[in-house]
C-alpha positions as CSV (number, residue, x, y, z in Angstrom):
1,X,-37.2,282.3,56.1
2,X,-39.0,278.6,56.0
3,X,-38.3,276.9,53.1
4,X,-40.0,273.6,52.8
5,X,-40.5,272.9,49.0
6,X,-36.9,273.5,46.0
7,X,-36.2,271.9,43.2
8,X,-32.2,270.7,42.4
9,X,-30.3,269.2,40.0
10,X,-27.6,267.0,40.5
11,X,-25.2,264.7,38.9
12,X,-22.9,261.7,39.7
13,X,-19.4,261.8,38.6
14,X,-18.7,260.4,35.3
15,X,-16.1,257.3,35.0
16,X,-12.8,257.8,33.6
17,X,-11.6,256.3,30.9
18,X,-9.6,253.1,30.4
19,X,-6.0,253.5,28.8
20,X,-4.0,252.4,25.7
21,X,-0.8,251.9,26.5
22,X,2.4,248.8,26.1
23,X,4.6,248.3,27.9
24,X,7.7,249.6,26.7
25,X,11.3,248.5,28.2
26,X,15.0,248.2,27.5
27,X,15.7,244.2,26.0
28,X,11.9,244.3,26.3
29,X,10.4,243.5,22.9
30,X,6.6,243.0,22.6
31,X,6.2,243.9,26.1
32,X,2.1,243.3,25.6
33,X,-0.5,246.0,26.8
34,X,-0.7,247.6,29.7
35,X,-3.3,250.6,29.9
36,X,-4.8,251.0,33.3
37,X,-8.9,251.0,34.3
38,X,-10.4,254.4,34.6
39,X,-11.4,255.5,38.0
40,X,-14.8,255.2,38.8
41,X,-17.2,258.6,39.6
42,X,-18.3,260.1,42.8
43,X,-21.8,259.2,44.3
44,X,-24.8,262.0,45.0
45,X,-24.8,261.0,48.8
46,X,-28.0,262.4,51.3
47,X,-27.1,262.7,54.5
48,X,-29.8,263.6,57.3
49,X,-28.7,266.4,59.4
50,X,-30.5,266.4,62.9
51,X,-29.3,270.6,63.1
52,X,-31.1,271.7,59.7
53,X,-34.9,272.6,59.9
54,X,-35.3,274.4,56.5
55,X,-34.3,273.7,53.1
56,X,-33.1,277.7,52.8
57,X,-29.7,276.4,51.6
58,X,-31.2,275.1,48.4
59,X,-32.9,278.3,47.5
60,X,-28.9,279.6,46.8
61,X,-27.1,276.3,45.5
62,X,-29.2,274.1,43.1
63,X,-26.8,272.6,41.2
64,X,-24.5,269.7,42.7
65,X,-21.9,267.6,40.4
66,X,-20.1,265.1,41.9
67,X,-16.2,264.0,41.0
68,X,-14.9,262.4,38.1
69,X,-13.3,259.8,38.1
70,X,-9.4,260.1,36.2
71,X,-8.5,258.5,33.4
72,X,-6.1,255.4,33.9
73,X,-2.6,255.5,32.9
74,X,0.3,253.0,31.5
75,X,1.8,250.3,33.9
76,X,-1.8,248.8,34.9
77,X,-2.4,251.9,37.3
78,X,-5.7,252.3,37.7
79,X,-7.6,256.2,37.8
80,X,-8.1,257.8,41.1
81,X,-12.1,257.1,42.1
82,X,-14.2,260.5,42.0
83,X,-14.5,261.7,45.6
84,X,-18.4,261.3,46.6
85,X,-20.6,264.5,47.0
86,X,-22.6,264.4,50.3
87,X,-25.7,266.9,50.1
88,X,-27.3,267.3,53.8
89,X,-31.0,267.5,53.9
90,X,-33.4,268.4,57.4
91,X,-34.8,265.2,58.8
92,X,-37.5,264.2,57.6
93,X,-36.9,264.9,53.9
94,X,-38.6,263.4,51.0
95,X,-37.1,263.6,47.2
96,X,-38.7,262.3,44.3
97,X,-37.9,262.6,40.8
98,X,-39.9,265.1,39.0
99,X,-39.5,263.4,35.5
100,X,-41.7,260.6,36.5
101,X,-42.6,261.6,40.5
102,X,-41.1,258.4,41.7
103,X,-39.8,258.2,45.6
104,X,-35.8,258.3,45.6
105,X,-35.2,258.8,49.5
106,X,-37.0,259.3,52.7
107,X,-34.8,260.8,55.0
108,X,-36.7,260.3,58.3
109,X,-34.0,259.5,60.7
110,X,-31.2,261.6,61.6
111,X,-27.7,260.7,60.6
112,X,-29.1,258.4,57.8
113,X,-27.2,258.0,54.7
114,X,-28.7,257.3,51.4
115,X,-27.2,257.2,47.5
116,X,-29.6,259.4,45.7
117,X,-27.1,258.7,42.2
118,X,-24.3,255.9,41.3
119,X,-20.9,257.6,40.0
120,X,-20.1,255.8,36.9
121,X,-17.6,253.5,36.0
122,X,-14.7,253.3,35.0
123,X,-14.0,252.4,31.6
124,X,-10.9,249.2,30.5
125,X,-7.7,249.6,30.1
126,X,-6.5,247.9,26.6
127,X,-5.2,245.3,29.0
128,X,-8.7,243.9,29.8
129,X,-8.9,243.0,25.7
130,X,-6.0,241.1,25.2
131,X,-6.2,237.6,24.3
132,X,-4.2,234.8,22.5
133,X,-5.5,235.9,19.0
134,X,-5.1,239.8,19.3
135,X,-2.2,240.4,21.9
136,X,-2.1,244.4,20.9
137,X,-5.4,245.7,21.3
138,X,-5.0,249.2,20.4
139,X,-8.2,250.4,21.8
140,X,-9.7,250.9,25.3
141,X,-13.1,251.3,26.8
142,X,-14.3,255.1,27.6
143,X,-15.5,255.7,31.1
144,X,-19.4,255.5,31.7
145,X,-20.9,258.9,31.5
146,X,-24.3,260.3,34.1
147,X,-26.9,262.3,33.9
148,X,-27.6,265.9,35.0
149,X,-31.1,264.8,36.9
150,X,-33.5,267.0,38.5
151,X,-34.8,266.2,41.8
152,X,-37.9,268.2,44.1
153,X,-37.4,267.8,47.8
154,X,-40.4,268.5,50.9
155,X,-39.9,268.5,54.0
156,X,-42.5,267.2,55.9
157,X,-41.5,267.8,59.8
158,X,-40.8,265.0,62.4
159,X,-43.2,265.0,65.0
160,X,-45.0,262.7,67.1
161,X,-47.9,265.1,68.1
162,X,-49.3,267.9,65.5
163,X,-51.4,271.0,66.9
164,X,-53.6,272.5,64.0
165,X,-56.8,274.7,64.2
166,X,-57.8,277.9,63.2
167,X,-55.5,281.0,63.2
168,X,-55.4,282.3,66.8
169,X,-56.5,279.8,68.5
170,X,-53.7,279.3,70.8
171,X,-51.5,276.5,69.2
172,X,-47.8,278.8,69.9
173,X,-49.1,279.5,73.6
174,X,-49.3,276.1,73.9
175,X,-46.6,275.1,72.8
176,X,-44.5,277.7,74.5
177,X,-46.4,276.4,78.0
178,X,-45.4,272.3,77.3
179,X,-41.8,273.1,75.9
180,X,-39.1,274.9,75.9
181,X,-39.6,276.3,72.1
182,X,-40.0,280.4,71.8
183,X,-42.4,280.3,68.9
184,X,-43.9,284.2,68.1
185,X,-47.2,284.8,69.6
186,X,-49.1,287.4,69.0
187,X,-52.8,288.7,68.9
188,X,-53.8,288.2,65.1
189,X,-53.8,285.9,62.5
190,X,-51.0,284.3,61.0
191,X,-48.8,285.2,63.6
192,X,-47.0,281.6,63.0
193,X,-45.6,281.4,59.3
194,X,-43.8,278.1,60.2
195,X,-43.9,275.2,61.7
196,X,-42.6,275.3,65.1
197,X,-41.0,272.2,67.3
198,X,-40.9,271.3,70.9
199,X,-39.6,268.7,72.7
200,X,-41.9,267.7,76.3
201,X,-41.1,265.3,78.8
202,X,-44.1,264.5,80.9
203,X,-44.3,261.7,83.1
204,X,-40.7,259.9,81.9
205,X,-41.8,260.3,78.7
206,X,-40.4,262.5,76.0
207,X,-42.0,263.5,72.3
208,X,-41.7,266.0,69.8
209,X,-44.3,268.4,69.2
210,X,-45.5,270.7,65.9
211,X,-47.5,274.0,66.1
212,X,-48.2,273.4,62.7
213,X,-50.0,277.0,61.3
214,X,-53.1,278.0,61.6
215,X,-55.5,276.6,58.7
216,X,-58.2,278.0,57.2
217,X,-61.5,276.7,55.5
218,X,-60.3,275.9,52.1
219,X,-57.0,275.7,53.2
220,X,-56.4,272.4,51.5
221,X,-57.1,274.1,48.1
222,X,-54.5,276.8,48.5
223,X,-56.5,279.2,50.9
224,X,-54.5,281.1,53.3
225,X,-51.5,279.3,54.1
226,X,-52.6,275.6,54.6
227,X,-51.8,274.3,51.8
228,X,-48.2,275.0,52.1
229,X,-48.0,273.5,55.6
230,X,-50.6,270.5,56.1
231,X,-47.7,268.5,54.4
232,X,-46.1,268.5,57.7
233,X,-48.7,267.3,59.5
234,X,-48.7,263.6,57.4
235,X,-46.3,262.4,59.6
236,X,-47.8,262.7,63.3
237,X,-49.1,259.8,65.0
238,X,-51.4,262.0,67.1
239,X,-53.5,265.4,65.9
240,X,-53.9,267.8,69.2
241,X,-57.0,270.2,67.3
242,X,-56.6,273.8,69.2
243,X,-60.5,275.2,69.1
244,X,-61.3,278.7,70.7
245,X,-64.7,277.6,72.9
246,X,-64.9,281.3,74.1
247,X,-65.7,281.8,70.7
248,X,-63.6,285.2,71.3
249,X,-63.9,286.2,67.3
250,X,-67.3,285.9,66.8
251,X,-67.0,282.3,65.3
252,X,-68.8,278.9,66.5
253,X,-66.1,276.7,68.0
254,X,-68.4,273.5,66.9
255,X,-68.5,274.9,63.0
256,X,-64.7,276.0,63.4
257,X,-64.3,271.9,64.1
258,X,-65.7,270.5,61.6
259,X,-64.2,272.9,59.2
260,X,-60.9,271.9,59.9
261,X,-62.0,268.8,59.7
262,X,-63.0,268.8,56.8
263,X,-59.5,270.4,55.3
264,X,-57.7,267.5,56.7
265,X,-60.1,264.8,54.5
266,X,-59.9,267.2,51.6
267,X,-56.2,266.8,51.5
268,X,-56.0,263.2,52.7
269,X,-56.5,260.3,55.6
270,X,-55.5,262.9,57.7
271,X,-59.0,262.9,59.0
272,X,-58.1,259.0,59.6
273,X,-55.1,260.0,62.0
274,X,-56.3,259.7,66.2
275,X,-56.8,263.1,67.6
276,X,-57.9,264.7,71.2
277,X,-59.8,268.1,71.5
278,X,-58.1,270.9,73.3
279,X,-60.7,273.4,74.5
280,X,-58.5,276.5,74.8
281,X,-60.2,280.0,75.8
282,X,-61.4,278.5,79.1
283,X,-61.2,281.5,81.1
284,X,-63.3,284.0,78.7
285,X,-67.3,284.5,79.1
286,X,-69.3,281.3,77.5
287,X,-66.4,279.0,77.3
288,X,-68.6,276.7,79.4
289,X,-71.3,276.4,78.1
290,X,-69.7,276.3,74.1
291,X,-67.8,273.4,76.2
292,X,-70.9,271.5,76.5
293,X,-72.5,272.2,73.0
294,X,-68.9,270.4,71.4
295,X,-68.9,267.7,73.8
296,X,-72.6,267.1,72.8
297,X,-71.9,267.1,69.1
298,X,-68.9,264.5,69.9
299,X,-70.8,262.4,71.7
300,X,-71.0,258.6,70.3
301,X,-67.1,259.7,68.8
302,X,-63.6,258.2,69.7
303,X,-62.8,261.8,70.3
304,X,-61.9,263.5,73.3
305,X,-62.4,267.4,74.7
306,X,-59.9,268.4,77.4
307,X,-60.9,272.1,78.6
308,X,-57.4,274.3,79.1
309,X,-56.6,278.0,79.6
310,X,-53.1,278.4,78.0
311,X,-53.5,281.7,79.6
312,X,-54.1,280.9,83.1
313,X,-51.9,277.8,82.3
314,X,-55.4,275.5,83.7
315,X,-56.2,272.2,82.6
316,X,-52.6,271.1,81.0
317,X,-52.1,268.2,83.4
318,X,-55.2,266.8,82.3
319,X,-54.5,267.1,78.1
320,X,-51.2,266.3,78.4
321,X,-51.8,263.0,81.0
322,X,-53.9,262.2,78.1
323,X,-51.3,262.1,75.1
324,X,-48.8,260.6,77.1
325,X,-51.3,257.3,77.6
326,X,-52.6,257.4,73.7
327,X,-48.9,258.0,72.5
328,X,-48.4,254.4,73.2
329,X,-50.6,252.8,71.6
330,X,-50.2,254.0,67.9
331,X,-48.0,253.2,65.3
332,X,-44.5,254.6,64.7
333,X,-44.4,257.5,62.8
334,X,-45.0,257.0,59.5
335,X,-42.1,256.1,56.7
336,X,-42.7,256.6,52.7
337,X,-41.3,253.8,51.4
338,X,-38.5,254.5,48.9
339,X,-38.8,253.1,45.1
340,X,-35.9,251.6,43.2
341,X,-33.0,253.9,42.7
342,X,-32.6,256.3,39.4
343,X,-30.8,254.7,36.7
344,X,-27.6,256.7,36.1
345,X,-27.2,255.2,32.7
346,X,-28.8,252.6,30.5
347,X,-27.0,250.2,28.8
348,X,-28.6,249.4,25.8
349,X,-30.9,252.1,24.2
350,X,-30.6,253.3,20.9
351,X,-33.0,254.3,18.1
352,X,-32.9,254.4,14.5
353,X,-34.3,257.0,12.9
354,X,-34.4,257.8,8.8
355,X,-33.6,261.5,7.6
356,X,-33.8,261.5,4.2
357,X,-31.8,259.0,2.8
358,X,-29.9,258.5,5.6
359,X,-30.6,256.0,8.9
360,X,-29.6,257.7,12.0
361,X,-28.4,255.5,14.6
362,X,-28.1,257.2,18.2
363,X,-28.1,256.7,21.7
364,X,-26.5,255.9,25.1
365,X,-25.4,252.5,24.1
366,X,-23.8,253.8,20.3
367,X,-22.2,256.7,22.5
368,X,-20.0,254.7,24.6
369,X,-19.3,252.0,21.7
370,X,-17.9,255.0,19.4
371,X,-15.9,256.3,22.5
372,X,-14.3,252.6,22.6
373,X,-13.4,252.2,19.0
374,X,-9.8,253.0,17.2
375,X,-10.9,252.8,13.6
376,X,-7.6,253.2,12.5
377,X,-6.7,249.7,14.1
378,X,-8.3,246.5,12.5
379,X,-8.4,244.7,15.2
380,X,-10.9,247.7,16.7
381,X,-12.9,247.9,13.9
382,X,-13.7,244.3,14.0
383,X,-14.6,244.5,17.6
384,X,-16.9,247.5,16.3
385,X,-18.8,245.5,13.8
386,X,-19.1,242.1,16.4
387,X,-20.8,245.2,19.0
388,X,-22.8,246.3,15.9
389,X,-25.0,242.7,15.5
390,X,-24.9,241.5,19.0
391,X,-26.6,244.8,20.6
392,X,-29.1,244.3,17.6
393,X,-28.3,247.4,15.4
394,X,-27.9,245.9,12.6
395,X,-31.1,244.1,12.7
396,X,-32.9,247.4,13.7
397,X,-31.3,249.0,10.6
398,X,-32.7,245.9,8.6
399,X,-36.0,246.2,10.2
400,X,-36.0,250.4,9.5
401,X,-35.5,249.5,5.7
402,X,-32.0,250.3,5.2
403,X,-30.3,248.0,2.3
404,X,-27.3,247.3,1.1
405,X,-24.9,250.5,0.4
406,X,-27.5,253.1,1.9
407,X,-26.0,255.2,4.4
408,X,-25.8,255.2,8.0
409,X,-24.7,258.1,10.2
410,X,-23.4,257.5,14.0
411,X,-22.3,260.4,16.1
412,X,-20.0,262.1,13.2
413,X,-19.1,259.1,11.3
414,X,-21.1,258.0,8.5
415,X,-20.1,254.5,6.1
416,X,-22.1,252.7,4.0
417,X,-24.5,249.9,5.1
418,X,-23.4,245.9,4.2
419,X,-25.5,243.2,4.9
């Protein structure tokens, strides 16, 4: 089965959290602290795999969780770093973020690496707060902590020349004639429910082509099975359009153009994108003189009609002497540019909310501030209330209307407010 379009959810290893610890040894008095840094988490790692053509694996494992990282530990040793997660895509894979649609990765070259999500860190030992004024810090700082975030991938295929037409036309024939790809052929629609790839060499020269399948009119508004598969046709440089000129199932070749044409503005610039004419059905009654009728109605275009029999195998030199010389001459194939990387965590955050009489204070930033506070040590508590004005929770408590001796709740503690 061709899979092309999952959704996932992953998450990067959380940090592990700093130690309290002192050094304790024999004749040693007041040996000073010595708690270890937490280990830092594992990294969500993409890794473009040249042997994957599907995203099949995804419709079984959706979920991927990185390593933590482990806590640290007396004698100033540090926690052992989260092992990273490496998650391999197809080529050509595209993820965004579906909370806001933003571009994480394109993976469009194989064996490329990219982070898709930045482990956490690891949180102080009670070592990092010592100084010459409180030389027993009996508190530590807790490990940063990620987010479960869902990702959708697409794959939209790699290739430098895309074959698209009507079902039947003769794009797998084709493709089977110029490369050494098997694709199914048959003698009805839909024969192709995927996209197909090929590799030709012609004239010292090699390129990948797509028998991308067959679209219909209204294909680009989720008729037949276009819609699901024009996706992979963004990337070619160079659109080969497969037309029947026999005309072998009672259509008009020049109306069956334009139609298709017309899907590929609908769902783009893919109308924008250079593209030749193959003339396939050369060898049936009226070919030749449908032949003339489409090179007519192109007249005065760019566009150019090469006649071919896939059957017969007649007329290939021609069509593909002529994709070899455009090839060239247009851009690389195209790369979505990537957006700045998802946040694992934000820093400062918080919001204060009133229920009733009491002003709720919560959020990332008083999460990892109540993780990092002995309140049974004075010298803890004091950092606490310094952390309390300078990330500007007080003020915001002001601001909300809380006065002196109402109550304010933060994660399960609550105390009374003092100005």
């Amino acid at each position: 089965m061709f899979v092309d379009h999952v959704k996932i959810t992953a998450k990067a290893g959380n940090g592990g959290n700093g130690a309290v610890s002192f050094h304790r040894e024999k004749f040693v008095q007041n040996g000073g602290p010595d708690g270890g840094d937490g280990g830092n988490g594992g990294d969500i790692v993409l890794l473009a795999d040249e042997n994957m053509h599907t995203l099949m694996d995804f419709r079984y494992k959706r979920k991927f969780t990185a390593q933590n990282g482990e806590n640290g530990a007396a004698a100033l040793c540090r926690g052992k770093s989260g092992a990273d997660l490496v998650i391999k895509v197809p080529v050509g894979t595209v993820v965004r973020s579906t909370v806001d649609g933003r571009l994480c990765a394109d993976m469009h070259e194989a064996g490329q690496r990219h982070v898709l999500l930045k482990g956490g860190r690891g949180g102080w030992g009670n070592a990092h707060f010592a100084t010459p004024t409180r030389q027993a810090p009996n508190f530590a700082k807790p490990g940063q902590k990620c987010e479960i975030v869902e990702f959708e991938m697409e794959l939209k295929s790699i290739a430098d020349v895309g074959l698209v037409g009507y079902p039947n036309v003769g794009k797998s024939t084709i493709l089977s004639v110029v490369t050494a790809a098997k694709p199914k052929i048959g003698n009805y629609h839909f024969t192709t429910l995927a996209p197909n790839l090929g590799i030709c060499r012609q004239y010292g020269m090699d390129f990948i082509m797509a028998d991308i399948p067959g679209l219909v009119e209204g294909a680009s508004e989720g008729v037949g099975l276009g819609i699901q598969f024009l996706r992979h046709v963004e990337r070619t440089r160079l659109l080969v359009h497969v037309v029947d000129i026999a005309g072998s199932e009672g259509r008009d070749p020049v109306d069956d153009f334009e139609r298709i044409c017309d899907e590929l503005v609908a769902y783009g610039d893919l109308a924008e994108r250079p593209q030749i004419v193959a003339a396939n059905k050369m060898d049936l009654p009226g070919a030749q003189e449908n032949l003339e009728r489409l090179r007519k109605h192109l007249h005065g275009t760019d566009i150019e009609v090469y006649p071919i029999s896939a059957a017969t195998r007649k007329g290939f030199d021609e069509l593909m002497g002529a994709i070899v010389r455009i090839l060239p001459t247009l851009p690389e194939i195209a790369v979505f540019e990537e957006e700045p990387e998802v946040a694992v965590l934000p820093e400062e955050p918080f919001t204060v909310e009133k229920d009733g009489e009491v002003y709720v204070v919560s959020g990332p930033a008083v999460d990892m501030l109540l993780g990092s506070v002995n309140f049974s040590d004075e010298e803890s508590l004091n950092y606490f209330h310094r952390t309390l004005r300078s990330r500007g929770i007080i003020d915001a408590l002001r601001a909300a209307g809380a006065k002196e001796g109402d109550t304010v709740e933060m994660g399960e503690m609550e105390f009374d407010f003092i100005e």
